[in-house]
Each structure stands twice: as C-alpha cells, then as structure tokens.
NUMARLUM-537173 format. One record per residue (C-alpha): residue in three letters; x, y, z. Coordinates in steps of 0.25 Angstrom, whole numbers, padded with zeros to 4 digits, always signed. Layout:
# NUMARLUM-537173
ALAXYZ ...
END
This chain:
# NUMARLUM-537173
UNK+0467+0402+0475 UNK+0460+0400+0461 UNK+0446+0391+0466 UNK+0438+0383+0458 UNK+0429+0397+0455 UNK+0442+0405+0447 UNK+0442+0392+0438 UNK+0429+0392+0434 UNK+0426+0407+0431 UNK+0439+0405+0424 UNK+0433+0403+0409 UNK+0448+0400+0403 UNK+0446+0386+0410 UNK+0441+0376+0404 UNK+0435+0362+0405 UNK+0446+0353+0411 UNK+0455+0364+0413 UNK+0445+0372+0421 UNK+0440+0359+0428 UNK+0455+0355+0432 UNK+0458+0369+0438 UNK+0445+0370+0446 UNK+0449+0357+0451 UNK+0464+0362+0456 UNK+0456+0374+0462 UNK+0447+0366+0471 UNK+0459+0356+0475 UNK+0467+0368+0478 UNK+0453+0374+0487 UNK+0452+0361+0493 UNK+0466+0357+0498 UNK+0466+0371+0505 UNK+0452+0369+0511 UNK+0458+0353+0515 UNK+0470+0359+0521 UNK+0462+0370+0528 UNK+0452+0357+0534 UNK+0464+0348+0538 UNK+0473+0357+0543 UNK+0472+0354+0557 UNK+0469+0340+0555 UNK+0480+0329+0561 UNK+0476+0318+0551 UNK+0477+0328+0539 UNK+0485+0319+0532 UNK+0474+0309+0532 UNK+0466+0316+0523 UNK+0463+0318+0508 UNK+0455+0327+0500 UNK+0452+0320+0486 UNK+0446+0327+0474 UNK+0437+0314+0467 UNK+0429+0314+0455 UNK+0426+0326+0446 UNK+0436+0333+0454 UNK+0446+0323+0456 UNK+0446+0323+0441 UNK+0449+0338+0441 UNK+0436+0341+0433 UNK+0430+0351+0442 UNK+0420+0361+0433 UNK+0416+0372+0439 UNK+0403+0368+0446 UNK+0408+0355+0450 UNK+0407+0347+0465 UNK+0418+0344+0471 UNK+0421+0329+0474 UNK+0432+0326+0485 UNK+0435+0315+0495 UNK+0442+0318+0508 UNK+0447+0305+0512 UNK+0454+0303+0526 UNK+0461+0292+0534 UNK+0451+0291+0546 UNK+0452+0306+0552 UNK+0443+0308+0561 UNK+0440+0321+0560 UNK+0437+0320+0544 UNK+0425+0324+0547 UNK+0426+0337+0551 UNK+0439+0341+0542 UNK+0430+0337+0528 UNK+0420+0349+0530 UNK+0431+0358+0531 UNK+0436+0355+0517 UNK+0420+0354+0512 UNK+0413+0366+0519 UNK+0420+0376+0510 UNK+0416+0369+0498 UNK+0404+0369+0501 UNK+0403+0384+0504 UNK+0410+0386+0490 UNK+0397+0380+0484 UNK+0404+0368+0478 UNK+0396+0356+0478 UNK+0407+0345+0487 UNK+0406+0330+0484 UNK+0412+0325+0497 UNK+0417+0313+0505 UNK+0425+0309+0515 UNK+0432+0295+0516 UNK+0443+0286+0523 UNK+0452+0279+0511 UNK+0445+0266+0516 UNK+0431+0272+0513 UNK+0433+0278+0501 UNK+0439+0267+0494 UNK+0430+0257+0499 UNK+0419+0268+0493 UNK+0425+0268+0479 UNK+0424+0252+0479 UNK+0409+0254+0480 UNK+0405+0267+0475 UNK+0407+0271+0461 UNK+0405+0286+0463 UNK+0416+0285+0475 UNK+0425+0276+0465 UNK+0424+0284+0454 UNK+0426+0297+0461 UNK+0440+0294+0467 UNK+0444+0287+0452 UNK+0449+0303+0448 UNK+0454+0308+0462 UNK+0463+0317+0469 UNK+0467+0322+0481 UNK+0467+0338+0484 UNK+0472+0339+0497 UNK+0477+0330+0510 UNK+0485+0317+0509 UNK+0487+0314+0495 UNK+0493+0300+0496 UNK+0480+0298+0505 UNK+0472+0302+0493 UNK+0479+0295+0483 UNK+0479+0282+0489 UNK+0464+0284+0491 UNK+0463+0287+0477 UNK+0471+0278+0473 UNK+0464+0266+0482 UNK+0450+0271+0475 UNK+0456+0270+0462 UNK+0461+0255+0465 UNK+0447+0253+0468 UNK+0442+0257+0456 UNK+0451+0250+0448 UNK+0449+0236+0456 UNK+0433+0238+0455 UNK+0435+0243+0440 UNK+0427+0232+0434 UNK+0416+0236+0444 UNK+0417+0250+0442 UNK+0415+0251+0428 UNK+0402+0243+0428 UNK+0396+0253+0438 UNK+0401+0265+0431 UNK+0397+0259+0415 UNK+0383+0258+0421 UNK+0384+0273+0429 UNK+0389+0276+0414 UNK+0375+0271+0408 UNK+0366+0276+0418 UNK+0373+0291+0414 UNK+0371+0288+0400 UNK+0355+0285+0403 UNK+0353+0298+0412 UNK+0362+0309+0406 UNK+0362+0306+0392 UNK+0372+0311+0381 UNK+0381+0323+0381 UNK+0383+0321+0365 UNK+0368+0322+0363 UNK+0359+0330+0374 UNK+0358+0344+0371 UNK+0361+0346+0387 UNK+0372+0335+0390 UNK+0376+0332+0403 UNK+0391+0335+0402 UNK+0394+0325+0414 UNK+0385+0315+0415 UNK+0380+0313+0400 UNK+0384+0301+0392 UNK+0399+0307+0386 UNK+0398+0316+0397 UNK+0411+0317+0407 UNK+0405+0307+0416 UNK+0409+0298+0403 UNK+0422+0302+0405 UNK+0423+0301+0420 UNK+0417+0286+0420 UNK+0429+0282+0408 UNK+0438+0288+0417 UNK+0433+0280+0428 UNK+0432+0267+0420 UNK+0445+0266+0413 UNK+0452+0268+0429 UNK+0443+0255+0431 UNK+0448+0248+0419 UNK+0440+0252+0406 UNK+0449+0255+0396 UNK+0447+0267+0387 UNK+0450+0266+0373 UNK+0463+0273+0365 UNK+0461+0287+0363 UNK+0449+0288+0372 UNK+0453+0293+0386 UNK+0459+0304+0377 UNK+0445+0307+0371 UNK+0438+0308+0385 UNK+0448+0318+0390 UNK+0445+0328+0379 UNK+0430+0326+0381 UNK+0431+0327+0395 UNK+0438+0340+0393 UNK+0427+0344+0382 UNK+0416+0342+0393 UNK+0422+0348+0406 UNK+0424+0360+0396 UNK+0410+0360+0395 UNK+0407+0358+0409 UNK+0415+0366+0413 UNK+0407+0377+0405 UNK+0394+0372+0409 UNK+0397+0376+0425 UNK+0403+0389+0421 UNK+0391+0393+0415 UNK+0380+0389+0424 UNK+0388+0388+0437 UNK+0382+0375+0441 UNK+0387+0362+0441 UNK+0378+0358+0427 UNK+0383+0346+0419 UNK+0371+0347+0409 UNK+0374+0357+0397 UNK+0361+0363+0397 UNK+0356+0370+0384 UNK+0356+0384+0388 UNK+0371+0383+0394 UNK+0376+0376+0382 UNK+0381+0390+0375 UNK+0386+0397+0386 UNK+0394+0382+0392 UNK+0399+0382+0375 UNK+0405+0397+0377 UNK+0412+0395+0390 UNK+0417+0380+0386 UNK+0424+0388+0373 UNK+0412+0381+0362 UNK+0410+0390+0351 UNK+0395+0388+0353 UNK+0385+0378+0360 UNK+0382+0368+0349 UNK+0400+0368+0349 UNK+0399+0364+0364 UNK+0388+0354+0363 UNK+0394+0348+0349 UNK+0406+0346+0356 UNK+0400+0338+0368 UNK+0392+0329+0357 UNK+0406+0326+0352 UNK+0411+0323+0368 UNK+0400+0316+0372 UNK+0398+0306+0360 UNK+0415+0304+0362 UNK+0414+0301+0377 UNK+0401+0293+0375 UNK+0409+0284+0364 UNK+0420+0282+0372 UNK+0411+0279+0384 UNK+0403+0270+0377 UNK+0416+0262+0372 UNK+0422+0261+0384 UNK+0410+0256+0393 UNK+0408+0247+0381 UNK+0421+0239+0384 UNK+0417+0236+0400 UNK+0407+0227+0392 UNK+0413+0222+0381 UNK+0402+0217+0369 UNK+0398+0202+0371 UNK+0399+0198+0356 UNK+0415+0202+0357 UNK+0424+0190+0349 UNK+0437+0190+0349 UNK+0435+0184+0334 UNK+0434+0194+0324 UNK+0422+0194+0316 UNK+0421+0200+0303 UNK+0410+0210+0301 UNK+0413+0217+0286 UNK+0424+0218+0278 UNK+0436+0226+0287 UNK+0426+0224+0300 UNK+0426+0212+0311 UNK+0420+0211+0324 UNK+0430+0210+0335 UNK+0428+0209+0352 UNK+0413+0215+0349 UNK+0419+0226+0342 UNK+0420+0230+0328 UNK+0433+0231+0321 UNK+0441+0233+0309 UNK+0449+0222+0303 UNK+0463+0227+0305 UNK+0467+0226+0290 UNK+0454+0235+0283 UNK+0459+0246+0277 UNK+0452+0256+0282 UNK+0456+0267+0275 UNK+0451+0259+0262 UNK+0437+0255+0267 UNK+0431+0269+0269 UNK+0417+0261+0272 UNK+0423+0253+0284 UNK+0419+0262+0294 UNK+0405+0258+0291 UNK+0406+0245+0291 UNK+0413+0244+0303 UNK+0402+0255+0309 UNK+0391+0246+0305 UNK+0397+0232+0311 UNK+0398+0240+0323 UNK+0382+0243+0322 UNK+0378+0230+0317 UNK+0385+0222+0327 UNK+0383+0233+0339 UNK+0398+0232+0341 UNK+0408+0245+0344 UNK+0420+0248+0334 UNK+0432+0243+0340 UNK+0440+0256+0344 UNK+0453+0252+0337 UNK+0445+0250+0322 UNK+0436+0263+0326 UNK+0449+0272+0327 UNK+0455+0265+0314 UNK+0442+0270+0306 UNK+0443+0282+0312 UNK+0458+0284+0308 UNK+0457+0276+0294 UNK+0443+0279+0288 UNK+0443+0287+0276 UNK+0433+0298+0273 UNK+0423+0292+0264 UNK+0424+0295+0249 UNK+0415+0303+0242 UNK+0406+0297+0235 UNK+0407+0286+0247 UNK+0413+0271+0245 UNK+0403+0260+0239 UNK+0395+0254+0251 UNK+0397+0266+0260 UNK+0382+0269+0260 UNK+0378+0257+0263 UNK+0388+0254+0275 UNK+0383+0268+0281 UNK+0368+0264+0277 UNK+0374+0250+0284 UNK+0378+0257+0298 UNK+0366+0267+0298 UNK+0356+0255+0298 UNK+0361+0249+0310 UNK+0353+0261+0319 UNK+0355+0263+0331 UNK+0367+0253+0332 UNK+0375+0263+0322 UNK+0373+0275+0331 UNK+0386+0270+0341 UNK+0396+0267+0329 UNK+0391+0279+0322 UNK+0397+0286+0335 UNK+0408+0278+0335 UNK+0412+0282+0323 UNK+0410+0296+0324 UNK+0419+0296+0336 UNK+0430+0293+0326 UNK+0424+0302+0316 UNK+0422+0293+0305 UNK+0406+0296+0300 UNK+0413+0309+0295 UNK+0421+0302+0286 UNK+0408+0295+0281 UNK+0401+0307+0279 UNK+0406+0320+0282 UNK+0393+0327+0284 UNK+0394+0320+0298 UNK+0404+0330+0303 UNK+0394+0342+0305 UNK+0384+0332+0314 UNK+0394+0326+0322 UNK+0390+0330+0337 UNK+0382+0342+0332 UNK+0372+0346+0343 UNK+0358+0350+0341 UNK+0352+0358+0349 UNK+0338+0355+0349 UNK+0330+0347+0360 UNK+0324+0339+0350 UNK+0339+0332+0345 UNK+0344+0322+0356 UNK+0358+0321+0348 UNK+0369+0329+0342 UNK+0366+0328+0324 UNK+0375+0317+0322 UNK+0368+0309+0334 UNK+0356+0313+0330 UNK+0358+0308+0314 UNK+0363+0293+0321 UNK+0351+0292+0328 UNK+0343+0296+0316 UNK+0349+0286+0307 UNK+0347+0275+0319 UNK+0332+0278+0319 UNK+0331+0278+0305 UNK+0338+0264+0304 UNK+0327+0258+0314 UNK+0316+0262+0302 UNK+0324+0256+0290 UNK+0312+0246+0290 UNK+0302+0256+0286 UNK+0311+0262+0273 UNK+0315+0254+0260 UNK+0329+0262+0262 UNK+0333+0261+0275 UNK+0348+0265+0269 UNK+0342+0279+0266 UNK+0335+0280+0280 UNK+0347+0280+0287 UNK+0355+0287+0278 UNK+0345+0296+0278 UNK+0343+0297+0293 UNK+0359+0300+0295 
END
C-alpha cells in the first residue's frame, strides 16, 4: 500500500496534487485500521469514520495533523473500539485531532462552536456507514446554513483578530503561509462564508483556487524541507522551499506570494466588506465628475462613457474612490480594466494633475491603488510600474514588497504637503 510517507519523499508531487494523494493514502490506512477496530463489533454499522477540516478538504501536506470524527449511534462500547483506530496513529508519529460524538452531540456542537461548525463544513466520511456520515454531514451543514448570519459575524471578527497577530503574506519577509492576511486561512474562511450565504463576486472563486494552489505548492515545499509541520517561511528556508516548489530562485518564490497574498487579500477584503454594506449607500445616483457617479456607496462608471476615448478616467474615477473613502464598483473596475487605453506619449492634457489629484489623497489612495493594480491598469499609466509590481526586498529594514513600499512613500509624503509650496512635486516625487 502506498502511505502518506511514498507521497511525500515523492518530489514529482506537487502542491494540491501531492496534498490530494497524501489524502487518499491516509483514507485508504485508516479504513483498513477501522475495519481492523470494528471487526468483531455487532453495531459495526452504527459507526462512521469522518475526515473534517484540512483533511476533509483533501489538503493534507506532508507534516499535517490529522482531523477525524468518529461518530456512532449510541454504541456502548465506542470507547474502547476508538483507541484501536488512534494508537497506531499515534505510534506513526502523526499528531491525531480527535473526537468521538453521537449525531445528536455533534450537531448540537456545530450550532455553538464555530471551530466544530466550520470543521464539518468540508467533510467526508473514510470508512463505516456512509449514509450514517452523510446525513451527519449533511445535518452540520444545514446548521450552518440556518445560523449563517450568525456565523459569518463570528468568523469576520476571527478574520480581523488573524489580520492584527499574523500580518501580511504579501509584505513580511517570513509570511505565515496559513494564517497571514491572504494566507490559505483566507481562503478556507470564503469558503466557509459563501456555504453561509456571502456571495463571491464573478470570477473570484476562480482566482482563489489558483492561489490556493500557488500556496499549498509552497507549503508543501516548506514541510519537505524542514520535516515539521512549519507554516512560517523563514528566511534561511526560503531558497531551498523556492528549488523544491520548482521557482527559479527565492526572491521568484516570494515575488510570487506578494502577487497571491495582495489578490487573496483584495478579494478578502471585498467580500467581508459586503457583510457590512457602507451607511451612505443611495439608490440615487449622484454624480462625482464627468463619466463618474456615486451609486449604493460605491463608485461607478456612467454606462454610456466611452472609455476607450477618455484615457484619464481611470484617475478620475480612482481619485472619487479616495476622496469619498468609497470602493470601485466591481462591474465598472472590470470595464476599466477591459477598455482603458495605454496612455499616449507625451500623456493627455490634465493627466498630471488627476495622478498629482489621486496621489494627494494619502493614505485613502493606497486601497484603490491596489485596486487598480489587481486589474493591472497603473501599468498602462506608467509602464515603469511593471518591474516593481510585488517585487520583494529582502532587507529587514523594508516592511513592503517595492511597489507597496513606493504607496506608502507617497501616502507619507501627502501628510507633509503643508510644509512645501509644491506639494504636487512631493508626491510625484515620492512615487
């Protein structure tokens, strides 16, 4: 039988691909070690064993715990057959996260417990009655769904309090690959949300499974190489986690992650934004500058601009967004992206001052910068942005990747603009 070992010392695997097979592996070890438990066990058929959250995802690395419930229908001797299954786990050296439940007790955890609820959102059952496990999962699932208001308060605010204690993947020179703001917890907690109600936006489940896929590569990587279960990409592993995660080189690996991170983040950040829609949202449209209205708190194009026409629009519409503290409506974000010319050379009239405009609005400019980055539209502004964009330093002394960095800069530089008699050439300056 090929075990969870074979897969990892296999170096052809990777990311999700290695993660899925580890996964069959160890379902395939722990239906034989469930049969082996429950074989001369009368109420056998009142037993489950069900893979839950990392695993039950099929995202097992190589250094991962192993999550399972065994859930049973009142068998008495539960007690004893469960260590069966566990002890040689155990003696494998695998770290076991492991309960044992009624259907009864384990739903009415999931309608209290977050870490329960959230756990049996992506869950499977390995071995025993199957339609025993489904209906649990199913029931858990339900619950989910009926308390999904509930839910997604509780896991917004776990969100937040990840944010404060782990910071940024895109930015730290040793991310935290799971927990770090545009990290795969990130991913897991949309995942949750949208199974409790939050909608995700066109395009962006399919943007969030190729990060996910980027960062369990990496992972991945990371547990090959220093054989423990590390989720921080420490400094001194970064080359040797770039070679095996097949990166030409270590500031590839960590420019690629800037450029996960930020997208995850921003996607993140749009969606939670919607559990709280903004208080100063009309119905009205509200007209802001020529081919630019205000709409439901959010910035939008009116729908008969030419776009392709107004090569400065984008800016106008960026620096609304600033002024205003509003987001760019998705729909008009994607139509600059699809429709805004490069800029001529030498630029349009005005251009200068709508980018000095948007620069001046600090800190407030440094999200729909970000925002328009995702859609890569600064590079159509000025094309020497393409060698920053997510460009790592290595260096204690830089918190950010260059192009963050320069943002920052400029938002400093825009709180000083009271000291200069030029504050256009400040900023300007500055980026």
């Amino acid at each position: 039988m090929v075990t969870r070992l074979d897969i990892s010392n296999d170096l052809s695997l990777r990311g999700l691909t290695a993660c899925q097979a580890m996964s069959a592996a160890t379902d395939s070890w722990l239906a034989q070690l469930f049969d082996a438990a429950t074989a001369d066990v009368k109420k056998r058929d009142d037993i489950a064993l069900i893979a839950v959250g990392g695993y039950g995802r099929r995202e097992l690395a190589p250094q991962s715990d192993l999550d399972v419930l065994l859930v049973h229908r009142n068998v008495k001797d539960i007690s004893e057959i469960a260590p069966r299954i566990w002890y040689p786990v155990w003696d494998a050296g695998i770290k076991l996260g492991h309960s044992v439940r009624t259907p009864k007790e384990t739903i009415q955890l999931c309608g209290t417990d977050l870490d329960t609820a959230t756990s049996l959102v992506t869950a499977r059952v390995i071995a025993g009655n199957e339609v025993l496990g489904n209906q649990v999962i199913a029931e858990a699932e339900e619950s989910w769904r009926k308390r999904g208001r509930q839910w997604l308060v509780e896991l917004h605010t776990r969100v937040l309090e990840r944010y404060a204690k782990d910071g940024e993947v895109a930015f730290l020179l040793e991310p935290n690959l799971k927990e770090g703001l545009g990290g795969l917890r990130d991913i897991h907690a949309l995942q949750w949300a949208v199974k409790a109600g939050l909608d995700l936006l066109p395009g962006d489940a399919a943007q969030l499974e190729w990060c996910n896929d980027v960062l369990l590569n990496v992972r991945v990587a990371l547990h090959r190489h220093t054989g423990r279960p590390n989720e921080i990409l420490r400094l001194e592993d970064q080359r040797p986690v770039a070679a095996l995660a097949g990166f030409e080189s270590d500031d590839a690996l960590m420019a690629a992650l800037a450029e996960v991170g930020r997208r995850v983040a921003w996607i993140s950040d749009e969606a939670w934004s919607r559990l709280d829609p903004p208080a100063n949202r009309s119905s009205t449209p509200q007209s802001i500058a020529p081919g630019v209205e205000l709409l439901n708190g959010e910035i939008h194009l009116v729908d008969n601009v030419n776009v392709s026409e107004d090569p400065t629009l984008l800016l106008r519409v960026a620096t609304a967004a600033a002024r205003l503290r509003a987001r760019i409506a998705r729909p008009s974000l994607d139509r600059l992206g699809q429709e805004s010319p490069v800029w001529p050379d030498p630029w349009p009239a005005g251009a200068s001052d709508d980018l000095v405009a948007l620069l001046l609005e600090g800190e407030a400019a440094i999200p729909v910068l970000e925002a328009l980055d995702q859609r890569n539209l600064l590079v159509r502004v000025l094309p020497e942005w393409a060698p920053v964009r997510s460009k790592p330093q290595r260096n204690a002394f830089h918190r950010y990747t260059v192009d963050r960095h320069l943002w920052q800069t400029v938002a400093n530089a825009a709180g000083l603009v009271d000291r200069v008699t030029r504050p256009d050439l400040l900023v300007i300056g500055a980026l």
